[in-house]
N, C-alpha and C positions, 0 to 999 in steps of 0.2 A: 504494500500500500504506500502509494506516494505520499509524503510528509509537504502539505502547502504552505506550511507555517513559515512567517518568516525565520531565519536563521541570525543568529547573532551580527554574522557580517553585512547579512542585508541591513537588518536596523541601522548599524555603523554607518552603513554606505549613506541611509533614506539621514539619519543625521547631520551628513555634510555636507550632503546636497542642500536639506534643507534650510541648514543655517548659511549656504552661500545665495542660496535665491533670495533670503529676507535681505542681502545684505544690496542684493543686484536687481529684485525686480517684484519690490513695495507696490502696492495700488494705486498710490499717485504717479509715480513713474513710469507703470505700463500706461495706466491711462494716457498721462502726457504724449507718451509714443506712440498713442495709436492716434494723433491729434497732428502731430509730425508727419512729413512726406516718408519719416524711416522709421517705421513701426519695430524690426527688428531691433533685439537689443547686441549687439554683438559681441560687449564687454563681457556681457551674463557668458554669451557663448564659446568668447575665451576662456575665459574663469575655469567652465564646465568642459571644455574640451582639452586646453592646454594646460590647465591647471590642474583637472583632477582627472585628467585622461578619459573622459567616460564617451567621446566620443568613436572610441574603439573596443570598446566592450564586446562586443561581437567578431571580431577583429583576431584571428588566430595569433597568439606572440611570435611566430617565426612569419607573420607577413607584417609587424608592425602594430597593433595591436593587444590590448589586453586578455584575450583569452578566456572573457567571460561565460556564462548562459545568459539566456533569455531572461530568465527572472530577474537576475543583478537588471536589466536593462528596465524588467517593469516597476523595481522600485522608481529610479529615477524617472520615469514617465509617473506614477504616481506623484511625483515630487510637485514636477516639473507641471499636472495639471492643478494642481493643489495653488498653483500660481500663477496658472494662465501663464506662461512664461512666452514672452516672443522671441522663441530660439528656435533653430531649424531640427530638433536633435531626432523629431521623431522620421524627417524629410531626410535625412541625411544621413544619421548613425543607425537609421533602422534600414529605411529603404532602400535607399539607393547602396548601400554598403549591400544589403542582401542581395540587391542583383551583381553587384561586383563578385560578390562569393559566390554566386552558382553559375556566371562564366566563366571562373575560375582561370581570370587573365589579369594582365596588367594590374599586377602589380605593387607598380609606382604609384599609379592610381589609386589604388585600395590603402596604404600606406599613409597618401594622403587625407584621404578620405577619418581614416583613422586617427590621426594627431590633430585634426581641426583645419591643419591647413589651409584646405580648402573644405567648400560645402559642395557637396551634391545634390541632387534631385533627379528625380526618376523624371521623363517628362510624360508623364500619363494622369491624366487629370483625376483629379484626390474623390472621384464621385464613387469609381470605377471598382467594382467589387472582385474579390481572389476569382480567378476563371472567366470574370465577366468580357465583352468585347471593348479593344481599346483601340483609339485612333493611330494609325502608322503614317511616315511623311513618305512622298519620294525620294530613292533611290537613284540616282543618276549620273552617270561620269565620274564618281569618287566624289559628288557632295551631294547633300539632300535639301527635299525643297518640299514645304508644307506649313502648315499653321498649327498647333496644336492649343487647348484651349485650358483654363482650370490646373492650373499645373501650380501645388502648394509651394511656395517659398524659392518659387523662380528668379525672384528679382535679388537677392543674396549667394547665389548657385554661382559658385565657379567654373563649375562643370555641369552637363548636362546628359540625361544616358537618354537617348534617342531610339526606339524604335522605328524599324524603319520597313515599306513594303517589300523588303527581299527577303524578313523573316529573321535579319540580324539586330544587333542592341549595339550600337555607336555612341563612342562619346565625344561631346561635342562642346567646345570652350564658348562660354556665355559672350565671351566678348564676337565671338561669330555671327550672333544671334539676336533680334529685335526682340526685349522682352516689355510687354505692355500690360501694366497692372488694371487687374478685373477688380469691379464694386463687390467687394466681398465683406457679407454677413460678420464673420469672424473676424475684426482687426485685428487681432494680434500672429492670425494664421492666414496672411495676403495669396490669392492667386491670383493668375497671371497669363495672357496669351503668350507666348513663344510662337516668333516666328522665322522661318529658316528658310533663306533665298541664297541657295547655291552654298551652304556650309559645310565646309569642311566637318568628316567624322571617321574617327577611329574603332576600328572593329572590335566588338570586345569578344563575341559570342553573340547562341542564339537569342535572339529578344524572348519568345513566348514560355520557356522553365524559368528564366531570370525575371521578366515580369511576373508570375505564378507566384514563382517564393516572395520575391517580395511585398506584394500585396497581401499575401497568407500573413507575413510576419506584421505587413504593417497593421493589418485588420485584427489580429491577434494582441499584439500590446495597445493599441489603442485602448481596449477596453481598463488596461492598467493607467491609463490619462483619464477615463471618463470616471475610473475608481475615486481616484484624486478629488479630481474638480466636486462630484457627489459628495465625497467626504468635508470636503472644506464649508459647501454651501450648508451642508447639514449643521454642522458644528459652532458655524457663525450664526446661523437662525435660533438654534439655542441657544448660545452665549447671547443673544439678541434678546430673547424674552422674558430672560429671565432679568435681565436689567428693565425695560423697557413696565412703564407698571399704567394700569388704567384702572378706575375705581380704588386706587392707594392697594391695589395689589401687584403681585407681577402677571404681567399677560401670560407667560409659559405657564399659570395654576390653571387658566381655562381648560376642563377636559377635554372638549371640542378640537383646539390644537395640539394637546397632549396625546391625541388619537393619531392625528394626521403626522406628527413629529413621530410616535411609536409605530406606525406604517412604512413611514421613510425611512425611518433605521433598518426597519428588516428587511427593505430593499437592497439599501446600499449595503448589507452583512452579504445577502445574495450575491449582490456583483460583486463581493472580493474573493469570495469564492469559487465565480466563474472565470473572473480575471487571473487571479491564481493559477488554477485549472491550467485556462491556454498557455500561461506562460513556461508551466514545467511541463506541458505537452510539445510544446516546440523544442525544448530544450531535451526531452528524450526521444523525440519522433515518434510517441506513440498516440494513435488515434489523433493529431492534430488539427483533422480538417472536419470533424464533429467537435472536439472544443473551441475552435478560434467561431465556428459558425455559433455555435452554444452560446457565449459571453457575447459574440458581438450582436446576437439575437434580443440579446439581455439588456445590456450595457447603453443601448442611445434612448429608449425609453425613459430609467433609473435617473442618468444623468442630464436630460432635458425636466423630467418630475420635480426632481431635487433644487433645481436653480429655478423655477417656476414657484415651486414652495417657498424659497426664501425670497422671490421678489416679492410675492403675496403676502409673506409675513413679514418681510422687513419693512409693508404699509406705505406709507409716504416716500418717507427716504431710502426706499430700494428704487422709488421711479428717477431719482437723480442722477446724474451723468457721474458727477463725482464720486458715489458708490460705487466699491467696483461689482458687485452682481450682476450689473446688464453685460458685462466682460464673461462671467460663465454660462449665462445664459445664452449669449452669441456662439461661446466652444460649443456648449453641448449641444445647442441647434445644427452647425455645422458638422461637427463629430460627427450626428446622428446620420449621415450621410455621406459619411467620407469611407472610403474603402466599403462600399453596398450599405443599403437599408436594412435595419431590420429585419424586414419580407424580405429581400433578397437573402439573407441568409438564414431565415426561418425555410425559403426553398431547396437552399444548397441544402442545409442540415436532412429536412424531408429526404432530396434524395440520395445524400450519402448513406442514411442508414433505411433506405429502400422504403418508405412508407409512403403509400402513394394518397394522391390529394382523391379533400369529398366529392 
């Protein structure tokens, strides 16, 4: 029987992280940044990737790399949603690093990839669920040429992994490339059209296993961000009501709330459980594509409830700009979308373990 508890070294780890995001990326500060043409915070994402290595967690030690599992990676996404953080780590240290490791080429690239150096990005639009169909560019003369749409944290991507109509995955340096920021819901998680006229790109390997796993992996710990985010929103609404008093009491004695507060815990107990789940499934390769569908089935529901709950009960001053609530409420909405819906993986699940619909 699998042990999902965290381990001594995780808590250490979700410790450091957490006392460096209080120090890099405060609720006035994200706000601020998402108010700015530079939403990103890049200092956070030095801090976190060249400071405390974590942007190669994933990353084998003999390519450069820490040599972690998946779980080490779902603390820090836990962390890192717990703070809305405007870092690329889930764009980059998850995804695009996961399609470098199942081409299992370059390298230099991955290495990079790994120390922070640079950032990556998959260029396949953040809707797009594990299996689902994804837009390819033109292939032609040794450069490619197309538009691609929705592409998360393109405007900060050093590099770009490209699939392309001949069935390969290219990487392609941003400065090649016209990247044009989309009206995106999520400030703090920007997309972005990518467009590419006659760009140079380097071969890595096939695009459709490299996009597969990555999207597996990234659909998979997402639900360890939406853990986060649900846990912070919960914990602040209670610290919220129990100050906050109406009739010279505190608002959190009303039973009425103390139902809906006792609801939403047992939710969010559930999703760290399914979050859990995916993440030491990816890490053993057992049954993985029944639990990343499992949690992320779970998980965009939980954590859109959760920040809806505390807009409603933080009352007034949850509708202000300067709270940062309407900040989670924007991830979780977007989350709830990102790497397939819900149904979409309420489908996938259906038919990996064969149950056919009513």
């Amino acid at each position: 029987m699998t042990d999902l508890l965290y381990s001594e070294e995780e808590e250490a780890l979700r410790a450091a992280v957490r006392d460096l995001l209080s120090d890099h990326c405060d609720a006035p500060g994200v706000i601020a940044r998402t108010e700015s043409g530079t939403p990103h915070d890049l200092a956070a994402w030095k801090a976190l990737a060249d400071g405390m290595g974590l942007a190669g967690l994933l990353v084998p030690e003999d390519r450069g790399g820490q040599g972690a599992t998946y779980r080490e990676v779902a603390v820090v996404l836990e962390e890192l949603g717990r703070a809305v953080a405007p870092v690329p780590y889930l764009t980059s240290a998850v995804v695009a690093t996961e399609a470098l490791l199942a081409c299992d080429a370059e390298g230099g690239l991955l290495a990079e990839l790994a120390s922070g150096r640079r950032i990556g990005a998959l260029a396949v639009a953040l809707n797009v669920a594990p299996g689902g169909a994804y837009k390819v560019v033109r292939h032609e003369d040794g450069a490619l040429h197309g538009e691609l749409t929705g592409i998360a944290d393109a405007a900060v991507a050093g590099v770009l992994l490209v699939p392309a109509d001949d069935g390969g995955l290219y990487a392609v340096d941003a400065d090649a490339v016209t990247v044009t920021p989309q009206s995106s819901l999520d400030l703090t998680r920007p997309v972005a059209t990518v467009t590419l006229d006659g760009a140079p790109g380097r071969l890595l390997g096939d695009a459709e296993p490299a996009v597969r796993r990555a999207l597996r992996a990234g659909a998979g710990l997402l639900a360890s961000e939406q853990l986060g985010l649900a846990e912070w929103t919960l914990t602040e609404t209670v610290r919220y009501l129990k100050e906050r008093k109406q009739f010279n009491r505190p608002v959190g004695g009303f039973q009425a709330l103390k139902h809906r507060l006792a609801q939403l815990w047992l939710e969010v107990v559930n999703l760290r459980a399914a979050a859990r789940n995916a993440a030491d499934a990816l890490s053993t390769g057992e049954d993985v594509d029944v639990a990343v569908a499992v949690a992320q089935a779970y998980a965009a529901p939980v954590a859109v409830h959760a920040a809806e709950e505390a807009l409603q009960l933080h009352a007034g001053i949850g509708m202000t700009w300067e709270h940062p609530v309407h900040l989670y409420l924007k991830r979780a909405k977007a989350d709830s979308i990102a790497y397939g819906t819900a149904g979409a993986h309420r489908e996938a699940l259906a038919e990996t373990i064969d149950l056919p619909a009513p």
